[in-house]
C-alpha positions as CSV (number, residue, x, y, z in Angstrom):
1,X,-20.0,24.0,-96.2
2,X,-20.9,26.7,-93.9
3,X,-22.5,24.3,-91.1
4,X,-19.3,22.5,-91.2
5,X,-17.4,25.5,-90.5
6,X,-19.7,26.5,-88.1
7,X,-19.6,23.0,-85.9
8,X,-15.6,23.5,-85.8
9,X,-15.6,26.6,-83.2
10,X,-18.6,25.0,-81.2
11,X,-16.1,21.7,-80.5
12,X,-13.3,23.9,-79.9
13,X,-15.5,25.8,-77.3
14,X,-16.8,22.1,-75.6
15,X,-13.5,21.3,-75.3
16,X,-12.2,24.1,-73.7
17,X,-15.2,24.0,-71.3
18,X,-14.7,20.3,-70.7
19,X,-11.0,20.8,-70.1
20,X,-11.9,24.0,-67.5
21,X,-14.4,21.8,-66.0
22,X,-11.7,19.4,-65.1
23,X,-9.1,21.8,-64.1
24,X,-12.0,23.1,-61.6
25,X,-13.4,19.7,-60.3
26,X,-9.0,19.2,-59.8
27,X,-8.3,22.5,-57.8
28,X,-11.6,21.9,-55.9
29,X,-10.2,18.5,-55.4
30,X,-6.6,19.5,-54.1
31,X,-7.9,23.1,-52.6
32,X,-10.6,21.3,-50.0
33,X,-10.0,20.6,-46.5
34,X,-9.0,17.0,-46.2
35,X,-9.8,15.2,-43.3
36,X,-8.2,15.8,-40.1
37,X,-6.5,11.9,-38.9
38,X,-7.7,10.9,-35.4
39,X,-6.9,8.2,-32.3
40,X,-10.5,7.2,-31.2
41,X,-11.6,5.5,-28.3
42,X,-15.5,4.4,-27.0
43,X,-17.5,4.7,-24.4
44,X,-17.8,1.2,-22.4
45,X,-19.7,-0.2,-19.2
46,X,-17.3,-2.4,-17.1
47,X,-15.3,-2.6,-13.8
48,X,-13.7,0.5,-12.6
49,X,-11.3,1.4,-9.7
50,X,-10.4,3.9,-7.7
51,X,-6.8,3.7,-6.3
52,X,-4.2,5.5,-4.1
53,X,-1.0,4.7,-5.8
54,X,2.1,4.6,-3.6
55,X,5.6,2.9,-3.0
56,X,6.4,1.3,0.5
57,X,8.3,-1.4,2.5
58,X,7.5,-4.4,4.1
59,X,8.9,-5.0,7.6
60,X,8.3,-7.9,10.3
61,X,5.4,-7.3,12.2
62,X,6.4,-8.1,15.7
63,X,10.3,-6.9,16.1
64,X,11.7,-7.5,19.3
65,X,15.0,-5.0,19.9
66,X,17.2,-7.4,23.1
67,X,19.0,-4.6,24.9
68,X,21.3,-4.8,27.8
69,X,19.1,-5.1,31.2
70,X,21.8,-3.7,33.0
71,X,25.4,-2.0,32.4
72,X,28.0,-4.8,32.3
73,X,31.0,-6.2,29.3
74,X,29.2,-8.3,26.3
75,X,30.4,-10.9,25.6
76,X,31.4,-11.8,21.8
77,X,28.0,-12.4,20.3
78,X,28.3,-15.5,18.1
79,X,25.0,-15.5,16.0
80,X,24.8,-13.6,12.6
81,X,21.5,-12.3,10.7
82,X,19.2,-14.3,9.4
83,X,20.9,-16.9,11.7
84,X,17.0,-19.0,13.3
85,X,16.5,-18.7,16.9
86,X,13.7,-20.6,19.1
87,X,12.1,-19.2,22.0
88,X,14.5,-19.8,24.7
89,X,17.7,-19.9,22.7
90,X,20.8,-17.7,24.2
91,X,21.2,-15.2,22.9
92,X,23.9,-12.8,24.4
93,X,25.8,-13.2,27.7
94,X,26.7,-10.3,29.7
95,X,29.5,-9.9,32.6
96,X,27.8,-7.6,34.8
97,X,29.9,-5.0,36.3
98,X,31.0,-5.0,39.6
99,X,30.9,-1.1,40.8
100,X,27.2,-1.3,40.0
101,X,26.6,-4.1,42.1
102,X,26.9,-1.8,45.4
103,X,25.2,1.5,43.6
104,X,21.5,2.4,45.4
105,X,21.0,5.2,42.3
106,X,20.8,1.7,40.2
107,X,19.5,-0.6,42.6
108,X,16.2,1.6,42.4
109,X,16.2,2.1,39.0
110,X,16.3,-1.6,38.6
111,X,13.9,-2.1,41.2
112,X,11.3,0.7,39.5
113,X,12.2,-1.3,35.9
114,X,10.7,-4.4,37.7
115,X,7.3,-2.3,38.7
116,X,7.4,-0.9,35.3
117,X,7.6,-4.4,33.8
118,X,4.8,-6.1,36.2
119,X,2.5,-3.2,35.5
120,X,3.1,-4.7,31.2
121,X,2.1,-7.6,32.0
122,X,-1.3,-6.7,33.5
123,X,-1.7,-4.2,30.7
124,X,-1.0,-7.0,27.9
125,X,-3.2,-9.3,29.6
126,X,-6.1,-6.9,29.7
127,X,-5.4,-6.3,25.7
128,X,-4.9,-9.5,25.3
129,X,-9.1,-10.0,26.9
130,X,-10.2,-6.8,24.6
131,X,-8.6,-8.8,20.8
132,X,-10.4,-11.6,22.1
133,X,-13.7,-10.0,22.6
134,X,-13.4,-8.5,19.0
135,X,-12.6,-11.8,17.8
136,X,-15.5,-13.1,19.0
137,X,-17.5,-10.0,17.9
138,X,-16.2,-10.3,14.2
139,X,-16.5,-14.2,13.6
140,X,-20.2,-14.0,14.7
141,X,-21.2,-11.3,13.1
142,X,-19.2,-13.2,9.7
143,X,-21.5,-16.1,10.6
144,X,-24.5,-14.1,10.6
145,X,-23.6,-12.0,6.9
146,X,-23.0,-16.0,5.7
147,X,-26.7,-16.8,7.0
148,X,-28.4,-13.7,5.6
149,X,-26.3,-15.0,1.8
150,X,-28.6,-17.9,2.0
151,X,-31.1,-15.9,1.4
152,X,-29.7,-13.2,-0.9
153,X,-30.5,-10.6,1.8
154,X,-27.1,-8.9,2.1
155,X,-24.6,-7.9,-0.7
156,X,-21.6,-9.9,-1.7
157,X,-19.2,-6.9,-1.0
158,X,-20.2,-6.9,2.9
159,X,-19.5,-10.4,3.3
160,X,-16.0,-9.5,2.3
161,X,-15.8,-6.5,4.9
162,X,-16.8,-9.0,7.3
163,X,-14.3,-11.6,6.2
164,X,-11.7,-9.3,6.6
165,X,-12.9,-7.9,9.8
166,X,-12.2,-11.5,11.0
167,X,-9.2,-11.6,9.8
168,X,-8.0,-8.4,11.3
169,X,-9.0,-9.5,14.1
170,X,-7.7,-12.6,14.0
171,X,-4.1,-10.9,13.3
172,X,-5.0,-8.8,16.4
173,X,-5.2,-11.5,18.8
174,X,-2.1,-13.2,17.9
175,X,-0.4,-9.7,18.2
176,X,-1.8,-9.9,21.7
177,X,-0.7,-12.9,22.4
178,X,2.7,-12.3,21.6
179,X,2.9,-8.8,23.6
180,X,1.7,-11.2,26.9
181,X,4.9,-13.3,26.2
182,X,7.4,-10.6,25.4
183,X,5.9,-8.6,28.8
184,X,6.3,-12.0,30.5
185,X,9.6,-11.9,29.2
186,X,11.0,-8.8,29.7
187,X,9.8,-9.3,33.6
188,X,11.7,-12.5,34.2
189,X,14.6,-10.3,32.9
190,X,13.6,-7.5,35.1
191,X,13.5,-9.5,37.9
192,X,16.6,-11.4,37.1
193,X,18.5,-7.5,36.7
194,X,17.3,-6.6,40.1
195,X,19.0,-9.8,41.8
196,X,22.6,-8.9,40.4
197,X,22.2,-5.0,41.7
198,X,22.3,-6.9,45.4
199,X,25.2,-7.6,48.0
200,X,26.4,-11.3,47.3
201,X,24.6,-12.2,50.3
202,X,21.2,-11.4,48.9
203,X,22.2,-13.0,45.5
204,X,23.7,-16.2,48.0
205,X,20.2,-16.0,49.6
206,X,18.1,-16.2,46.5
207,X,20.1,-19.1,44.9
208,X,21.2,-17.3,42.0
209,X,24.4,-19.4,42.6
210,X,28.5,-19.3,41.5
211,X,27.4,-18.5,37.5
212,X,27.3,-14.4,37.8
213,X,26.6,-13.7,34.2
214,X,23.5,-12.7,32.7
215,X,22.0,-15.1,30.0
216,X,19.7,-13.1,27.7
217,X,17.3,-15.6,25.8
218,X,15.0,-15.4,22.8
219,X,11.8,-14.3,23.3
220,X,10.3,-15.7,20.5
221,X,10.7,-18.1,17.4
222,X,12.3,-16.2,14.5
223,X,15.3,-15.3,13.3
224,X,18.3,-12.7,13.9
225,X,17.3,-9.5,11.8
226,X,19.8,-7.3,12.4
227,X,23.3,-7.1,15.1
228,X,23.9,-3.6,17.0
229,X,26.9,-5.3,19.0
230,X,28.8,-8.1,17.9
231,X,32.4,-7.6,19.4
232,X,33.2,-8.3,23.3
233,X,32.5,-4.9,24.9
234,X,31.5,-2.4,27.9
235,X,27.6,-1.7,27.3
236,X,25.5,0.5,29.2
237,X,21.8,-0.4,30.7
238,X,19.6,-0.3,27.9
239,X,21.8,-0.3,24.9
240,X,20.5,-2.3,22.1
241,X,21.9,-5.4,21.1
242,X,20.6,-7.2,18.3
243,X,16.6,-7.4,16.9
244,X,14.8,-10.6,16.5
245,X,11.3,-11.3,14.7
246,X,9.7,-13.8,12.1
247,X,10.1,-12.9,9.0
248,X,7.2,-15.0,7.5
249,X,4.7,-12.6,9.5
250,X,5.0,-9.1,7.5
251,X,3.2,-6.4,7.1
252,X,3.7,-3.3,4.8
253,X,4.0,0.3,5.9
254,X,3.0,2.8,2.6
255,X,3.7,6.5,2.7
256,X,1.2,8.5,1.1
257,X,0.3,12.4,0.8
258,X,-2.1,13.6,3.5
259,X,-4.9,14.7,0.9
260,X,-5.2,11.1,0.1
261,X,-5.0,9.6,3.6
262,X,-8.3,11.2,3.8
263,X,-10.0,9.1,1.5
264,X,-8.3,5.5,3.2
265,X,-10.4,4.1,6.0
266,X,-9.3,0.4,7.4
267,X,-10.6,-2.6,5.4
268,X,-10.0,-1.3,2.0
269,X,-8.4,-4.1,-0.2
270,X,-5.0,-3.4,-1.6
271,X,-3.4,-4.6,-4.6
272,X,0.3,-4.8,-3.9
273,X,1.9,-4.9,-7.4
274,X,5.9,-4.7,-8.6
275,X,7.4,-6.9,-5.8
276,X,9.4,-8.7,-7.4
277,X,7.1,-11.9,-8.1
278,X,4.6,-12.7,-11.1
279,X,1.1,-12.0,-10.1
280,X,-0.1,-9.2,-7.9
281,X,-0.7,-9.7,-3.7
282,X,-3.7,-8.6,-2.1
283,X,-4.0,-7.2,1.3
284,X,-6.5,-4.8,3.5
285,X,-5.9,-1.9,5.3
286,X,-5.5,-2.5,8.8
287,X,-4.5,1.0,10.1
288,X,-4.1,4.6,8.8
289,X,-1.9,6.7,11.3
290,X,-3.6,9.6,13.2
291,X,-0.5,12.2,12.8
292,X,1.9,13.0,9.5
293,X,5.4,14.2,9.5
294,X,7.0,15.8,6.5
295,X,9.2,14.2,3.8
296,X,11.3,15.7,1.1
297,X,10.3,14.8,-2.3
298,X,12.8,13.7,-5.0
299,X,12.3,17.2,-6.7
300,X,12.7,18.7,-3.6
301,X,9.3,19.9,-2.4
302,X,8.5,19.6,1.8
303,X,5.7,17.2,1.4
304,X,3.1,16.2,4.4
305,X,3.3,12.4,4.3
306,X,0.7,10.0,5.9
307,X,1.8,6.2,7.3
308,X,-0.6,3.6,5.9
309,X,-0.7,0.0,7.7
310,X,-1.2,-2.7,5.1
311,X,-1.5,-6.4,6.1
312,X,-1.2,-9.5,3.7
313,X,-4.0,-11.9,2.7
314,X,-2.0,-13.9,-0.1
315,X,1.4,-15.2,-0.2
316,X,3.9,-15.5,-2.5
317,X,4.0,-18.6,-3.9
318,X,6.8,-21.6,-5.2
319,X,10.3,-20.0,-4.6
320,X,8.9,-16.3,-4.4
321,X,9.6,-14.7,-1.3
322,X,9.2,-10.9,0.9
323,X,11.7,-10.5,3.5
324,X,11.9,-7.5,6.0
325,X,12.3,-3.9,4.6
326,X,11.8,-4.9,0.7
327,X,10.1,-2.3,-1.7
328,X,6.5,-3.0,-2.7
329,X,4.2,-0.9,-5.1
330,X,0.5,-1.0,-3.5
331,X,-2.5,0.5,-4.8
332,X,-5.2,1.2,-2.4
333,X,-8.4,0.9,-3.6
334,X,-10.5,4.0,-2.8
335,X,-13.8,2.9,-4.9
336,X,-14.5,0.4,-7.1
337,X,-17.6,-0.9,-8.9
338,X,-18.5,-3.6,-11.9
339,X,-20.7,-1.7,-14.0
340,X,-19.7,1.7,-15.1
341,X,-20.3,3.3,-17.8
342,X,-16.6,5.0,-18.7
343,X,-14.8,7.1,-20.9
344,X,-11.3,7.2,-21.7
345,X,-9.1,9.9,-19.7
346,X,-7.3,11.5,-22.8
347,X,-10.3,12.3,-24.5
348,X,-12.2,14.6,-22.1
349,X,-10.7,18.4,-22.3
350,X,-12.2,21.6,-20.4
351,X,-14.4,24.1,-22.1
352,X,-15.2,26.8,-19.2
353,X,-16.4,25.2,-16.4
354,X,-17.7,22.0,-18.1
355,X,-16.4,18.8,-18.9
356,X,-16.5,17.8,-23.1
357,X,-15.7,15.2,-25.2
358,X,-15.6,15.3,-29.4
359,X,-17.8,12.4,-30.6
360,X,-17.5,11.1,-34.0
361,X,-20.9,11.4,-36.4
362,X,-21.2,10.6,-39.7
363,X,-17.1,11.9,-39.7
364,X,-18.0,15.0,-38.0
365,X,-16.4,15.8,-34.7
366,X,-19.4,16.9,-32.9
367,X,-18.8,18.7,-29.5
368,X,-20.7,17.3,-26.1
369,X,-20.7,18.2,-22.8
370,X,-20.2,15.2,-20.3
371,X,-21.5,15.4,-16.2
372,X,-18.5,12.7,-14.8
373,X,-18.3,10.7,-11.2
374,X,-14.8,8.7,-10.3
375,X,-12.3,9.0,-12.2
376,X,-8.7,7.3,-11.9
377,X,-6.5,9.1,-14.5
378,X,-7.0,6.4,-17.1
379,X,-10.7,6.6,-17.2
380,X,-13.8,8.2,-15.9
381,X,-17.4,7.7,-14.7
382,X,-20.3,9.0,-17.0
383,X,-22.9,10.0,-15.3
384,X,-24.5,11.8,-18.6
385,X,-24.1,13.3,-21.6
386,X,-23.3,10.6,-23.4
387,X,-24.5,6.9,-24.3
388,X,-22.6,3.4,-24.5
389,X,-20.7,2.5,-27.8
390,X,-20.4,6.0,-29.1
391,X,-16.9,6.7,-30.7
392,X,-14.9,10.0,-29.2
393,X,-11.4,11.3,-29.9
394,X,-8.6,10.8,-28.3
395,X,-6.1,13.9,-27.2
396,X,-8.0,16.5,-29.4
397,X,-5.6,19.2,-30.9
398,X,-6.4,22.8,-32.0
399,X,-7.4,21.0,-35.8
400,X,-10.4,19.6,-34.1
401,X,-13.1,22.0,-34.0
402,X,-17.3,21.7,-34.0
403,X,-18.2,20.1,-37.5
404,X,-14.3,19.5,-38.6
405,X,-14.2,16.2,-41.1
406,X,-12.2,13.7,-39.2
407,X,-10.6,9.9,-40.3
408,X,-10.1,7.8,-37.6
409,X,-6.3,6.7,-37.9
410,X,-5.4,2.9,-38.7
């Protein structure tokens, strides 16, 4: 009897120990730090770029303003924009006027205009000789890169600088070209200028006949961009008329801050995105401009702004279409290259002078110090510290600390 009474306390004890053991292994439970949720993110090799990200315009290459040769009353203009026009189309008439007819002050002016205009020609005719040359230049030196291919002796990315060297240049002769005409032109209409600043008997001498007005005709093919003067009206020498170009020839003009001019050279692809059409356009750089000029920012700021020169190497296609001054998003592609081993952006955070990332181990954040190349905001180049395929965190808050117990969120 007394070992059975004796057994009775020693089970009320194992139970209260059993029941404190559980109460302990709860509060442990509930009283721990629980792991802290996490966005991850790895550490890849692929393709990587390096852009200058800017908005712009597109506007006709070659715009040709037609302004009055001499002072005289317009007549009613009767095309409209966008109206086509072929190279020797009227374009205006004017009613010279007759007190300048007899006025020496604008006799030699028209006479100097004359000079000025023969001296254009020579000039775009020796520019003309120069585009050529560098055409030349450029297509041989394409054909030699294509030769050296053959043999795997040059690398794919300087064929491509030297397929778009010949197109530059090829877009540089034309340009060329077309500034012989136009100086052609606008010394026919010099010359014509000069004849009405004469007595009649000089213009009776040189056969420009009963029809006094002056015809003004299209120097190009294209179309009517935009109308200064429509209405019949008094115009003085030199006022601008109307503009004609050809819309299908663009090219894009990008504003972009001076610190990042510095990194744009000419030939550097350009991916021209938000246009208005489906897929992306690419084009080159053909021209960064030597000066800046300041612009005022949205916000307000006085900001030193650079002109970038982009030219088109695809079209839009089917019923897509760029007319003159449209917006255009283009990214200008600094550096690029197809194997880089990256890590995402929002994971690297500062830690004194060194760059650091949080890698995941065995749910452990683990702290690591990372030496980085390029990067474009979204990503950036390893160049050690870390290896392919490991997992780090993404936007690290104050929670995440050496050693801290992390779950990757779902």
């Amino acid at each position: 009897m007394k070992k059975k009474s004796n057994s009775r306390p020693q089970k009320r004890v194992a139970k209260w120990a059993a029941a404190l053991i559980v109460i302990g292994a709860l509060a442990w439970y509930f009283a721990k730090p629980k792991p802290v949720e996490v966005d991850a993110g790895k550490i890849l090799r692929g393709p990587m770029q390096v852009t200058v990200d800017d908005d712009g315009e597109t506007r006709v290459r070659e715009r040709y303003v037609i302004s009055a040769p001499l002072a005289g009353r317009l007549l009613r203009v009767k095309l409209d924009p966008g109206d086509p026009v072929e190279l020797g189309d009227v374009l205006v008439t004017l009613d010279p006027l007759a007190p300048d007819l007899l006025d020496p002050r604008t006799r030699a002016q028209a006479e100097a205009i004359v000079s000025a205009a023969e001296l254009a020609v020579d000039r775009a005719k020796r520019e003309l000789d120069i585009s050529k040359a560098n055409l030349d230049r450029a297509e041989k030196s394409y054909q030699r890169y294509l030769k050296l291919s053959e043999t795997n002796s040059v690398a794919e990315a300087e064929i491509e600088e030297a397929e778009r060297a010949v197109f530059a240049a090829r877009h540089g002769n034309a340009a060329s070209e077309a500034s012989v005409l136009i100086a052609e032109f606008e010394l026919e209409q010099a010359r014509a200028a000069f004849l009405r600043t004469g007595d009649p008997g000089e213009r009776e001498d040189s056969g420009a006949g009963d029809d006094w007005n002056f015809v003004i005709h299209a120097p190009v093919d294209g179309v009517v961009l935009r109308l200064y003067e429509e209405s019949s009206q008094v115009v003085p020498m030199g006022a601008p008329l109307l503009e004609v170009g050809d819309p299908g020839d663009l090219e894009m003009v990008v504003d972009v801050l001076s610190q990042d001019a510095v990194k744009i050279r000419p030939g550097q692809r350009v991916i021209v995105r938000h246009w208005g059409g489906e897929k992306p356009l690419e084009g080159f750089v053909r021209r960064v401009e030597p000066s800046g000029y300041t612009k005022v920012s949205a916000l307000g700021v006085d900001e030193q702004r650079v002109d970038v020169i982009i030219d088109l190497e695809t079209r839009p296609e089917g019923d897509e279409w760029l007319g003159d001054g449209f917006r255009i998003e283009a990214g200008i592609v600094t550096w690029e290259d197809e194997g880089v081993l990256q890590v995402p952006a929002g994971a690297l955070f500062r830690d004194g002078s060194e760059w650091c990332v949080f890698v995941i181990e065995q749910n452990r954040a683990v702290m690591r110090s990372l030496q980085l190349g390029q990067n474009n905001g979204d990503v950036a180049e390893v160049l050690s510290g870390i290896g392919e395929g490991a997992e780090v965190i993404l936007h690290p808050g104050d929670r995440i600390s050496e050693g801290a117990r992390v779950k990757i969120r779902n």
